[in-house]
C-alpha positions in Angstrom: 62.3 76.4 -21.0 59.5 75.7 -18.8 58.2 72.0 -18.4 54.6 71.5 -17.2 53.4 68.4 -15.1 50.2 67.5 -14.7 49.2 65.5 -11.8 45.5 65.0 -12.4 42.3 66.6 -11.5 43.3 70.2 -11.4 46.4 70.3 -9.7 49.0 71.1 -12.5 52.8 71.9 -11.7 54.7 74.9 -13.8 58.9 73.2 -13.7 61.1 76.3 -14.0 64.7 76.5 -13.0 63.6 79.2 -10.7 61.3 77.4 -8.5 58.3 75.6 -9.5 54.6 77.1 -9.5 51.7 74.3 -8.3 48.1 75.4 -9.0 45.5 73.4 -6.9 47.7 71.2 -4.8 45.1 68.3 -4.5 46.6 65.2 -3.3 45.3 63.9 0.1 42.2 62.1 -1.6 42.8 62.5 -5.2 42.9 59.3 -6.6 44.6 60.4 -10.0 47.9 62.2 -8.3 50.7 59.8 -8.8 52.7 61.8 -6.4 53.2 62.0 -2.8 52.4 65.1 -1.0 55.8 65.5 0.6 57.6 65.1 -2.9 55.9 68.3 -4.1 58.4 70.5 -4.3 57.0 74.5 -4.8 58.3 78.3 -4.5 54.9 79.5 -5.5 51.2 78.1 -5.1 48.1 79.3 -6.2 44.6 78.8 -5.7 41.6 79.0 -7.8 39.1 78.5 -5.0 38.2 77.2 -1.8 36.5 73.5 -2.2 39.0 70.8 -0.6 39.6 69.3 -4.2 41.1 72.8 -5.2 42.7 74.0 -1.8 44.1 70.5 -1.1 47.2 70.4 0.7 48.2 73.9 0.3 49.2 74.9 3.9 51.1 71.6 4.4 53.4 72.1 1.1 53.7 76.2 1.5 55.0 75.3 5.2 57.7 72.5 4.2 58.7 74.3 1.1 58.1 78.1 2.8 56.5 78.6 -0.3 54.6 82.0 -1.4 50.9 81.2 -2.0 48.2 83.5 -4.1 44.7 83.8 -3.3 41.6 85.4 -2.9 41.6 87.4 0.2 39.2 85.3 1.9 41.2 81.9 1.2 45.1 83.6 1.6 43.4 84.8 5.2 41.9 81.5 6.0 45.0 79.8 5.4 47.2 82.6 7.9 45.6 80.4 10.4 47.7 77.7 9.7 51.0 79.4 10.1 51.9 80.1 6.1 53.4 83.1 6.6 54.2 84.2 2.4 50.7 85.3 1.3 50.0 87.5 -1.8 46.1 88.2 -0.9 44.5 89.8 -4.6 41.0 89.7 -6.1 39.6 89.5 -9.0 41.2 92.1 -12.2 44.9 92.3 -10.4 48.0 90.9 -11.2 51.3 90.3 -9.5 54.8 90.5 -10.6 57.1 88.4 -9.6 61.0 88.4 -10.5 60.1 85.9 -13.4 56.7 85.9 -13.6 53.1 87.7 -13.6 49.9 86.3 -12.2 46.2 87.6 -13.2 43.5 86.6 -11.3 40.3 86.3 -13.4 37.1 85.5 -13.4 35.6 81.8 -13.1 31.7 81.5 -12.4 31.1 79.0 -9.8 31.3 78.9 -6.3 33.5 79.0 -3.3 33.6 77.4 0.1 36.0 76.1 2.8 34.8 73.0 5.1 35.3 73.3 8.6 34.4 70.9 11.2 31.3 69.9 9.1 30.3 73.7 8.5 30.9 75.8 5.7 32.7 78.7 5.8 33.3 81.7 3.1 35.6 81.2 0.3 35.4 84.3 -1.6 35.2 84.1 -5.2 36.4 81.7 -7.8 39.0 82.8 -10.0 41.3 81.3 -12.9 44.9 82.4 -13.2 47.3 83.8 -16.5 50.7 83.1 -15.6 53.2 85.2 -18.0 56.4 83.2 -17.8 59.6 84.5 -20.4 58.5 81.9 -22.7 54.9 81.1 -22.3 51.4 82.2 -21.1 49.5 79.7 -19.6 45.8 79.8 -18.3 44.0 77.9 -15.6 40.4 77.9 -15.8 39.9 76.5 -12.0 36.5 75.1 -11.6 33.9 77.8 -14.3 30.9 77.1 -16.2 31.3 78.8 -20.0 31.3 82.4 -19.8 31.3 85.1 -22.4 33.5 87.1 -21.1 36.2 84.1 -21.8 36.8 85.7 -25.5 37.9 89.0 -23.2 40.6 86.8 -21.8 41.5 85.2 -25.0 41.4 88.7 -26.6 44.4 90.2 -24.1 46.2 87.5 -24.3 48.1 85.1 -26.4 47.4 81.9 -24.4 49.8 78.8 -25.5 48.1 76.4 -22.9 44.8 76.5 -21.8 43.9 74.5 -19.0 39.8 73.8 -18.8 38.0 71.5 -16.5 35.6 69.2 -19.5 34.1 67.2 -17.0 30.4 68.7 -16.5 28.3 68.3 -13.5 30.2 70.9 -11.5 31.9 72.5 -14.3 31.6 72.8 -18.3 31.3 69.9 -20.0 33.3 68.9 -23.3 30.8 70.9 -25.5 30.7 73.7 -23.7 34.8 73.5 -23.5 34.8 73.4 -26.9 32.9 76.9 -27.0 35.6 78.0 -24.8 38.5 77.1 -26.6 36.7 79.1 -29.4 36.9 82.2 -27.9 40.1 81.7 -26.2 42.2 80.4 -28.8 45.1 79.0 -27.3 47.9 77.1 -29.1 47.2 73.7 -27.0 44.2 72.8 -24.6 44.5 70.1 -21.9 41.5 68.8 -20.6 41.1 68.9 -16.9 38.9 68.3 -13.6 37.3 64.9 -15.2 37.3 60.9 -14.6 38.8 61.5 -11.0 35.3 60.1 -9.6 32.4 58.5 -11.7 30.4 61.7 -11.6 32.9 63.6 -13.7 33.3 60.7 -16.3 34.1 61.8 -19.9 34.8 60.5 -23.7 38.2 62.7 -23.6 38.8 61.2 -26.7 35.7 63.0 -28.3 36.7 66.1 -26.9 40.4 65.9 -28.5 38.4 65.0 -32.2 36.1 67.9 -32.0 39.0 70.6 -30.6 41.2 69.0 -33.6 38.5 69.3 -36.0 36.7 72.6 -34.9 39.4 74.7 -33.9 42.7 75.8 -34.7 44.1 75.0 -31.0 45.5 71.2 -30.5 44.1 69.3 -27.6 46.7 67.4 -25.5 45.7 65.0 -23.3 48.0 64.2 -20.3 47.7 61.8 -18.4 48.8 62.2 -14.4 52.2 62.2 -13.6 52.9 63.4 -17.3 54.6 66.3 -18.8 55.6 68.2 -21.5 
C-alpha cells in the first residue's frame, strides 16, 4: 500500500516499499517543507518544470540517494551538468515503465525556465505527471492554468488523487480548480502550490466546500509534513 507525504508547495513524496518517488523536490527556500533536504530519501524524482520552486534540490538528492530522475529533455540535460548520472529524458505524450510503476508526461500550460547566474536559460516545456502504481493512479498537475484538454486526461484515466496547484497568480485559482476537478474526476483532490508566500494566499477552506458540494471527488487538505 502506497502512503503519500506531502511536504508543501508542490513537492509531494509517493512512500512505497520499493523506493520512494518525490515530485518537485523544493526545499532550500520553501518555507512550508518541514523536512530537511538531506532526510529526503528517493529512488525516483520527477520534475514538472524548470522554475527553482519546482526543480529545487533535485541534483543534490538524485546524487546522495543515486536516484533516477524524469524530465523534460531540456531540464534532465541541464541537470547532466551536475554529475546525476540516472536520467530518463521524455517529452510531452510518453510514458515510462518502471519495474513497479509507469510515468506519463502530460501537458501543463505555463512556462519553463532555469536561473543561471542571474540569466535565464531554456526549460523546455511544462508538464504534469500520471503515476500508475499496483494500487493507485495519481496525477500531478505541476504549475497549469485550466485547460480543456484536462477532461482528456480524466477521460484515460481513473485518477484516485489529483494533485492541483489552487493558488492563482501563477497558476489556477480555486474556481478554476474546481472546473478541473470537473473534468478530471478523481476520487480525492489535494490542493497544492498555495499560502507558501503571500501572493499565493487562499481560503482552502472554500475550496474544500465547493469540491464537497459540486463534485463527486472529496478534497483533502494536507497539511506539510502530512500523509495518508
Amino acid at each position: 500500500m502506497s502512503k503519500i507525504l506531502y511536504l508543501g508547495h508542490a513537492t509531494v513524496v509517493i512512500i512505497n516499499d520499493f523506493g520512494n518517488i518525490v515530485i518537485d523536490p523544493f526545499f532550500t527556500g520553501n518555507p512550508l517543507n518541514p523536512m530537511k533536504v538531506e532526510e529526503c530519501k528517493a529512488k525516483y524524482i520527477l520534475i514538472t518544470h524548470g522554475h527553482s520552486d519546482h526543480l529545487g534540490n533535485a541534483a543534490q538528492i538524485a546524487k546522495n540517494n543515486d536516484a533516477t530522475v524524469v524530465a523534460v529533455y531540456e531540464i534532465a540535460h541541464y541537470l547532466e551538468s551536475f554529475g546525476v548520472k540516472n536520467l530518463v529524458q521524455m517529452n510531452i505524450g510518453g510514458t515510462v515503465s518502471f519495474d513497479k510503476f509507469s510515468v506519463k508526461m502530460v501537458p501543463a500550460v505555463h512556462s519553463s525556465s532555469i536561473a543561471v547566474n542571474g540569466s535565464l536559460i531554456y526549460g523546455g516545456v511544462p508538464a504534469g505527471f500520471v503515476i500508475k502504481l499496483e494500487d493507485l493512479t495519481i496525477y500531478h498537475a505541476g504549475d497549469t492554468a485550466l485547460f480543456s484538454d484536462m477532461s482528456i486526461i480524466g477521460s484515460q484515466f481513473s485518477i484516485d488523487v489529483a494533485f492541483l496547484p489552487v493558488g492563482g497568480y501563477f497558476t489556477m485559482d480555486i474556481n478554476d480548480a474546481l472546473m478541473a476537478v470537473k473534468m478530471i474526476h478523481p476520487k480525492y483532490v489535494v490542493p497544492m502550490h498555495y499560502n507558501t508566500w503571500d501572493i499565493i494566499s487562499v481560503d482552502i477552506e472554500k475550496f474544500k466546500e465547493m469540491v464537497d458540494k459540486e463534485t463527486r471527488s472529496t478534497c483533502l487538505i494536507l497539511k506539510p509534513g502530512e500523509a495518508f
